[in-house]
C-alpha positions as CSV (number, residue, x, y, z in Angstrom):
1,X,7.1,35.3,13.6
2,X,3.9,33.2,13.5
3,X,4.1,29.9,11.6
4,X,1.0,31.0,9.2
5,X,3.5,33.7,8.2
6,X,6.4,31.5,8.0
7,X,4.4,29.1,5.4
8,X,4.1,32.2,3.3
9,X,7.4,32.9,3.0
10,X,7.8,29.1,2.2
11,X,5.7,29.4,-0.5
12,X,6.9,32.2,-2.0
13,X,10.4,31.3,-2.0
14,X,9.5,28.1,-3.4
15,X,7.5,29.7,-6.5
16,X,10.5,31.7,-7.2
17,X,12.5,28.8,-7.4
18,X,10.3,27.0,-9.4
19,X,9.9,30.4,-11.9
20,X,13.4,30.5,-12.3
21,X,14.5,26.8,-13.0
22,X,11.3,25.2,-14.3
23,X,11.6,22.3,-12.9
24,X,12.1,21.7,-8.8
25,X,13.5,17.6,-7.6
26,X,12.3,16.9,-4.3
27,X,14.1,13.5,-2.7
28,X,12.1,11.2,-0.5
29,X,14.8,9.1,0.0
30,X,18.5,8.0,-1.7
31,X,18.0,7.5,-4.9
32,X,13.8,8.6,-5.4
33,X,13.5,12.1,-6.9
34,X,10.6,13.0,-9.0
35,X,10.1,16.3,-11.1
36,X,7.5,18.3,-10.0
37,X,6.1,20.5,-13.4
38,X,3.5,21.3,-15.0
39,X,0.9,19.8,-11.9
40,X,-2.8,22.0,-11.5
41,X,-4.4,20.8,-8.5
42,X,-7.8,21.8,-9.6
43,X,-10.0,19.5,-10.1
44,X,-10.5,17.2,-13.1
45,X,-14.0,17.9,-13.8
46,X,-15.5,21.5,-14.1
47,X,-19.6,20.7,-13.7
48,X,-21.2,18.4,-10.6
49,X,-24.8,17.5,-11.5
50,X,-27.2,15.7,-8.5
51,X,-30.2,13.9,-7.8
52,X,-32.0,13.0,-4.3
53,X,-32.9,9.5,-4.0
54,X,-33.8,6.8,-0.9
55,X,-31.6,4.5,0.2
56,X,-31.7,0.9,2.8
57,X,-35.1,-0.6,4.8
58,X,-35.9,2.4,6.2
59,X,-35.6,4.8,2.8
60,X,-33.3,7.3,4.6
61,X,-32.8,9.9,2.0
62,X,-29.6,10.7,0.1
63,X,-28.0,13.3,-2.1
64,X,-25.8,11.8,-4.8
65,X,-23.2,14.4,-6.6
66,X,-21.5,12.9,-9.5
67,X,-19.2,14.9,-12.5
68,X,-21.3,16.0,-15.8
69,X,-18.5,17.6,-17.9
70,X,-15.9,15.8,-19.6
71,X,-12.6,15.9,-17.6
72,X,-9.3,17.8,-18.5
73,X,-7.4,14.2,-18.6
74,X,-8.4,10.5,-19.2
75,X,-9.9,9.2,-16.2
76,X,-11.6,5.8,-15.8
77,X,-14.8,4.5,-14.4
78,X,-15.2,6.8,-10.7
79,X,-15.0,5.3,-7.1
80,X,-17.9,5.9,-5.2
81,X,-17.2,7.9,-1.8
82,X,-20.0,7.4,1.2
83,X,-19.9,10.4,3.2
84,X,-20.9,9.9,7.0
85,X,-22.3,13.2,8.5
86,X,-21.5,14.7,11.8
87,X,-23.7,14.3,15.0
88,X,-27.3,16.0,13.8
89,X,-25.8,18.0,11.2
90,X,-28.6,17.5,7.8
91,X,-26.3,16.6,4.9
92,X,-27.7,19.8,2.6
93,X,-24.6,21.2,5.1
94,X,-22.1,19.2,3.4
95,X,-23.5,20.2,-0.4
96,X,-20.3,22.1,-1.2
97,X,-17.7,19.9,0.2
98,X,-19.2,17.1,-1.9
99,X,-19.5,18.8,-4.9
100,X,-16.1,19.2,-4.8
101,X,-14.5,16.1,-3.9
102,X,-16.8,15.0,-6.8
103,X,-15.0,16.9,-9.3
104,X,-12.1,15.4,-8.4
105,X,-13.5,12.2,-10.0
106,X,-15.2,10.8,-7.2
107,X,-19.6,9.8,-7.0
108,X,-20.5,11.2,-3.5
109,X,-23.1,10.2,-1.6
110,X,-24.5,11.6,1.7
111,X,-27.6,9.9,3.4
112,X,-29.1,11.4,6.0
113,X,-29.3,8.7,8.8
114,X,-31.9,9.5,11.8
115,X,-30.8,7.2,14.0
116,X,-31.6,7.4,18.6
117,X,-28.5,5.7,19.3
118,X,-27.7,8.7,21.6
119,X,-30.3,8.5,23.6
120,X,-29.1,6.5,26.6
121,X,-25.8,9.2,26.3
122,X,-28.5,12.3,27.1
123,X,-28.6,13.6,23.2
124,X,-32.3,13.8,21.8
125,X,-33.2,11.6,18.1
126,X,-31.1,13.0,15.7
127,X,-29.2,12.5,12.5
128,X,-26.0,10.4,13.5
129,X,-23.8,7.8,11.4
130,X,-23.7,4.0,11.7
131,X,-21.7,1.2,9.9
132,X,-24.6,-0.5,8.6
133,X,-25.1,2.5,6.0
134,X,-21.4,1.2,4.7
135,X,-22.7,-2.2,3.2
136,X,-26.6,-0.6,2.2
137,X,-25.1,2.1,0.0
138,X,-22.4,0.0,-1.2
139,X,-25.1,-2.8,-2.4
140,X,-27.4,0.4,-3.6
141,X,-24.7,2.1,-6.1
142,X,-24.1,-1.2,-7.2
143,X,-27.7,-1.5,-8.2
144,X,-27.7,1.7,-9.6
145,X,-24.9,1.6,-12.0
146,X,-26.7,-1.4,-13.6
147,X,-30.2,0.3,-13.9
148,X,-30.5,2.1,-17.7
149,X,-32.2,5.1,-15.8
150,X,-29.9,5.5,-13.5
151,X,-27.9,9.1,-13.4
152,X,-24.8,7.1,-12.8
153,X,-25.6,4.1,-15.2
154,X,-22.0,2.5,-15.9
155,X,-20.3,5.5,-14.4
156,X,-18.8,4.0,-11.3
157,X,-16.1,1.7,-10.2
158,X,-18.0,-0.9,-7.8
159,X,-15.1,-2.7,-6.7
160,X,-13.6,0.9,-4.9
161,X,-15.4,2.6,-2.2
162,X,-13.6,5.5,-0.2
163,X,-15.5,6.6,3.1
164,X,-15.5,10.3,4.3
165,X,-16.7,11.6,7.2
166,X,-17.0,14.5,9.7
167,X,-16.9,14.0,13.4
168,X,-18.9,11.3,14.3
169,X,-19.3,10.2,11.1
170,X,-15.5,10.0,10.9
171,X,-15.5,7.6,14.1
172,X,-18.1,5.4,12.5
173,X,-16.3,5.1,9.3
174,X,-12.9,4.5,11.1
175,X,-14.4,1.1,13.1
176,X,-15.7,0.5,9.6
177,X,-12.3,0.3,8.5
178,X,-10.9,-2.1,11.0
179,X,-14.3,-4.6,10.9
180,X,-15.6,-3.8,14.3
181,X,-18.8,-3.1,16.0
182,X,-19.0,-1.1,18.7
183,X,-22.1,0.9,19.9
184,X,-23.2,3.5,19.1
185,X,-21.4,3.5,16.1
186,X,-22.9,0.2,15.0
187,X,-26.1,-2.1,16.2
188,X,-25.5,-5.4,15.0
189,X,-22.6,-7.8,13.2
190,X,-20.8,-5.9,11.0
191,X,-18.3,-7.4,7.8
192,X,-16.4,-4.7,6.3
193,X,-16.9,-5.5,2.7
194,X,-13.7,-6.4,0.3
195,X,-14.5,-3.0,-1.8
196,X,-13.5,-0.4,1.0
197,X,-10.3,0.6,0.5
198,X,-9.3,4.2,2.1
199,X,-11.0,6.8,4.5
200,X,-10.8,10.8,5.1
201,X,-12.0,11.7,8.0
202,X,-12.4,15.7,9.3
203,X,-12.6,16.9,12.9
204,X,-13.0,12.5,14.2
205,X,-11.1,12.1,17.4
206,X,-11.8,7.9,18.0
207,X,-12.3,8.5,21.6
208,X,-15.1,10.9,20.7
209,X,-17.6,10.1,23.8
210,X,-14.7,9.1,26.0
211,X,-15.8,5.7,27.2
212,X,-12.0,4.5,26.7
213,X,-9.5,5.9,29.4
214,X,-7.0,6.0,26.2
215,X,-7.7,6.6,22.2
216,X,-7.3,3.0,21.1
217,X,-5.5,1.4,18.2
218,X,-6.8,1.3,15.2
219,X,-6.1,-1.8,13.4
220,X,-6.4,-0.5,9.6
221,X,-4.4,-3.8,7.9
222,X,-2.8,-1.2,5.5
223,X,-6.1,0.7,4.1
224,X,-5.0,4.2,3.4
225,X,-6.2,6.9,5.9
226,X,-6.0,10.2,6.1
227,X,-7.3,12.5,9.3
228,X,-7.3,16.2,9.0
229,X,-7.8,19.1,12.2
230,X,-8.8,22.2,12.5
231,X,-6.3,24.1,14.7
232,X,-8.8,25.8,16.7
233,X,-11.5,22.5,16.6
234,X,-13.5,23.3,20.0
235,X,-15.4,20.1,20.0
236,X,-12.9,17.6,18.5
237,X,-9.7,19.2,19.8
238,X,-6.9,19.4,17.4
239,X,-4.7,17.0,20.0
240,X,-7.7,14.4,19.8
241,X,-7.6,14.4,16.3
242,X,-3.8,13.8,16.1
243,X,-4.0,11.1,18.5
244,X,-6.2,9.3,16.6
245,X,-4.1,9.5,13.3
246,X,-0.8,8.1,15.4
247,X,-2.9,5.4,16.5
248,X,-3.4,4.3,12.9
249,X,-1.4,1.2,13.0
250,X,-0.2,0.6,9.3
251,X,0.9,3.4,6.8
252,X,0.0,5.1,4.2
253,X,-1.5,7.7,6.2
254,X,-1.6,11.5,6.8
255,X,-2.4,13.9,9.1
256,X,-3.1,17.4,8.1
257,X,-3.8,20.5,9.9
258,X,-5.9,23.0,8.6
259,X,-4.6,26.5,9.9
260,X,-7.7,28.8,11.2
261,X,-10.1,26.3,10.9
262,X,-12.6,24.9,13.4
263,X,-14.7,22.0,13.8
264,X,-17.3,23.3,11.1
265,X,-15.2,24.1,8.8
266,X,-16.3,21.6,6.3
267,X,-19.9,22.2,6.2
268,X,-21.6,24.9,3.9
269,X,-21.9,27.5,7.0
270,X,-20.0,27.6,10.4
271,X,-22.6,26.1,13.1
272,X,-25.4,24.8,11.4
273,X,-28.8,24.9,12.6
274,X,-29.4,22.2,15.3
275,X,-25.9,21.0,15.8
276,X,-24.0,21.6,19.1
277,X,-21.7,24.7,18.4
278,X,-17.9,25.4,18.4
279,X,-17.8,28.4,20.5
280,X,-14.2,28.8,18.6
281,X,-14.6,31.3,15.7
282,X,-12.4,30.4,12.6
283,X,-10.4,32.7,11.2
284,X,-10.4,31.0,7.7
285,X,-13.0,31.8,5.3
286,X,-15.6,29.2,5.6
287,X,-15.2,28.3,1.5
288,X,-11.4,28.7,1.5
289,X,-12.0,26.1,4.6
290,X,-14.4,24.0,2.8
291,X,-12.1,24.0,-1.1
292,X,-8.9,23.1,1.3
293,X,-10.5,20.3,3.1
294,X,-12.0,18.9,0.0
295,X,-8.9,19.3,-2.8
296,X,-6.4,17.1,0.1
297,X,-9.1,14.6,0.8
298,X,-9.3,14.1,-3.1
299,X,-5.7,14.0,-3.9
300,X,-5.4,11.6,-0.9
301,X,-7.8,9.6,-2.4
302,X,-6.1,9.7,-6.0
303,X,-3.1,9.2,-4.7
304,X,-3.7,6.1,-3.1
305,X,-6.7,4.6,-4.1
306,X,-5.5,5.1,-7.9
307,X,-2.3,5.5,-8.0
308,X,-2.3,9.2,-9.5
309,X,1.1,10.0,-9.7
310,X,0.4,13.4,-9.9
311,X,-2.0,13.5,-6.8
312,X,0.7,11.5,-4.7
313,X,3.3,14.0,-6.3
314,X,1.8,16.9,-4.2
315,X,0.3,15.0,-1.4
316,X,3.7,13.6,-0.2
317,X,6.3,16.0,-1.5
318,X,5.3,19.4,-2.4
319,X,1.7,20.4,-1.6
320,X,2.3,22.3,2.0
321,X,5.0,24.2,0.7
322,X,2.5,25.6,-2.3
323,X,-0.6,25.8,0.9
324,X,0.0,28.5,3.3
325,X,-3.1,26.8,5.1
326,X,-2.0,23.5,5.7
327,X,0.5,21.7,7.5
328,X,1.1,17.8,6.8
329,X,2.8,14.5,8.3
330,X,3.1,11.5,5.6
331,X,3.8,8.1,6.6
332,X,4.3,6.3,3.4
333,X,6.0,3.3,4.6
């Protein structure tokens, strides 16, 4: 019986439980049980509004997706989330994944960064991620919560930012993480600044360009991290990706599988124009691919970042068993 299959059943068995008694308790450990009832995991917000604006010396330009609508539940002041795009993939690709992730309760932002880094590796001037963009958009959507005319005036929480990322852009954002510079990821000195506090990263094996003869450690001095695969990723194999999440040195962190997806799974169309291509086909549907990816990195987020109880509720206890396309590993502690 194949495992997609067996999570089926799971879930169906499950739902029948939880039609029958109301109420399911799930045990983490002696003496922790929580209810799970009453939970949606769709998002808070139902509208995502935008705006294209310019952002560090060189005015690289950047989409900004923030929620419109008033949410279904109190929420406060939103985190902002940098997105770091994939080796020479334009961030229009990534329009739908943001949107999403925004209506979690998040303000998205996603520069395009043309950056020659990979020159000297054989790759033409393309769009590719480094750690200075960390610290310019940071200092940027600071500046633009306090301006009257801003779209986002006094909508965001300056004192959390979240990075996301795809690929490469997952790589630059982990050495973000643990406050180190290595090239091509980064140019010069880089501080990792007091306000990042937790990472999602997509299809990001840390030994991307394999100038280490081993994935190395990733010192992450307890910032939550979550890394997610596609199971038939062609470029950043799935057993890259898990490498990288066990080399995560401090919980909480998770991995998660994405059943049928591959390494462009994330982005608005499988392949985009001008990337290099995944000759592995997915067999999930490319939005079903993109509204997975983009609902776990959110409740990751929430669960973590602030302490949704709800959000860590399905994260950590019950959400595979209700996702016939996932399958996750949790370290909490």
């Amino acid at each position: 019986m194949s495992f997609p299959v067996i999570k089926q059943i799971k879930r169906e068995l499950l739902l029948a439980f939880l039609a029958l008694l109301g109420t399911l308790l799930i045990s983490l450990k002696p003496g922790d049980s929580v209810e799970a009832t009453n939970f949606s995991v769709a998002p808070l917000f139902q509208q995502v509004s935008s705006y294209e604006t310019t952002i560090g010396d060189r005015g690289d330009p950047a989409d900004i997706y923030f929620p419109v609508s008033k949410p279904k539940t109190d929420t406060k002041l939103l985190p902002i989330a940098l997105f770091l795009q994939g080796t020479f993939v334009d961030k229009s690709n990534y329009s739908e994944f943001a949107s999403i992730v925004a209506r979690y309760g998040f303000v998205v932002v996603v520069p395009n960064n043309l950056n020659d880094v990979l020159v000297p590796f054989g790759f033409p001037e393309g769009f590719f991620s480094e750690q200075e963009q960390v610290n310019q958009v940071l200092d940027y959507m600071k500046e633009e919560n306090r301006h009257p005319d801003s779209p986002v005036f006094k909508l965001l929480d300056p004192s959390k930012l979240v990075l996301l990322g795809h690929s490469s852009g997952g790589v630059v954002g982990l050495n973000a993480i643990q406050g180190t510079c290595i090239l091509p990821y980064c140019k010069s000195e880089f501080t990792r600044p007091k306000e990042l506090v937790g990472g999602a990263f997509y299809g990001s094996n840390f030994n991307l360009l394999g100038q280490f003869e081993q994935t190395p450690t990733i010192e992450n001095d307890g910032i939550p991290i979550v890394t997610l695969a596609g199971v038939l990723d062609g470029l950043a194999t799935f057993d890259s990706v898990k490498e990288t999440y066990n080399q995560i040195q401090k919980p909480p962190k998770s991995f998660i599988s994405i059943i049928g997806a591959n390494h462009y799974s994330i982005t608005n169309t499988n392949n985009p124009v001008g990337t290099v291509p995944d000759r592995n086909t997915p067999t999930i549907d490319q939005n079903v691919g993109i509204e997975t990816l983009a609902r776990w990195v959110a409740l990751f987020l929430r669960a973590n970042i602030l302490q949704d109880k709800d959000a860590f509720n399905y994260v950590y206890r019950v959400g595979d068993s209700f996702d016939s396309n996932v399958s996750v590993i949790n370290r909490v502690h």
